[in-house]
N, C-alpha and C positions, 0 to 999 in steps of 0.2 A: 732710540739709540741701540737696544737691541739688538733689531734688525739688522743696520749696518753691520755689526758685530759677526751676525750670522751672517750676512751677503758673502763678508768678506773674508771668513774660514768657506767656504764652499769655492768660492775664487781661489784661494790657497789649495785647497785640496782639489779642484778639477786641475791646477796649472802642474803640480806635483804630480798627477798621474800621467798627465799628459807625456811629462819627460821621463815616466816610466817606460810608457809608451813607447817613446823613440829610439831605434837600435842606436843610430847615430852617438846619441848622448851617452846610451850606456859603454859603450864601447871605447867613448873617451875617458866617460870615469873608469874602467876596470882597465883600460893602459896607466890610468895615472894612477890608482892603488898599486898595481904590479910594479910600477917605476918605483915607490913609497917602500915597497915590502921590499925588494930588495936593496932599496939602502937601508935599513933598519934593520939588520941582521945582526946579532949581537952574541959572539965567539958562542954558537952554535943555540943559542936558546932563541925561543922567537915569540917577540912579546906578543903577535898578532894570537897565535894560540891564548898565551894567556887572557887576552880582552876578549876573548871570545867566549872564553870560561866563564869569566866576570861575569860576561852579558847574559847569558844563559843561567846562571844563578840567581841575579838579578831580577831576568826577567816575570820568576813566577810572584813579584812585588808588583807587577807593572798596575794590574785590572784592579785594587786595593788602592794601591796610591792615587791613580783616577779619579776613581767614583767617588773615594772621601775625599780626599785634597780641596781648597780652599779653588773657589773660581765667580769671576762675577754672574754666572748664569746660576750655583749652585747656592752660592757665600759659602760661609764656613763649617760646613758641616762637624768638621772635627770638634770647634769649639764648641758646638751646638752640643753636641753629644760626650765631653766633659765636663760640662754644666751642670 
């Protein structure tokens, strides 16, 4: 059961890079953010800085919440380690 498991994140992550890959696709996504960003424009402040803040704050949680977090290849580490 595993296995499948694995197959099928390696499936997900070859298909994602794939459309990394593609000018085509990016090109549509960064027309359709830019269409997004400028209707979201709010009497001069712009929330897109702000999420960007967020995310960058954020992200030095990312490699922590990972490796311990709860997952069926790892189980619970957390709770292991409150025990």
């Amino acid at each position: 059961m595993k296995f499948f498991g694995l197959s099928n994140g390696i499936k997900a992550i070859t298909g994602i890079l794939k459309g990394l890959n593609t000018p085509n696709l990016l090109n549509r996504k960064k027309s359709m953010e830019d269409e997004i960003r400028s209707k979201t424009k709010l009497k001069g402040e712009d929330p897109w800085l702000e999420l960007e803040k967020a995310i960058q704050e954020l992200s030095k949680y990312g490699a922590a919440s990972t490796l311990i977090g709860a997952s069926p290849i790892k189980g619970n580490t957390v709770m292991l380690l409150l025990h």
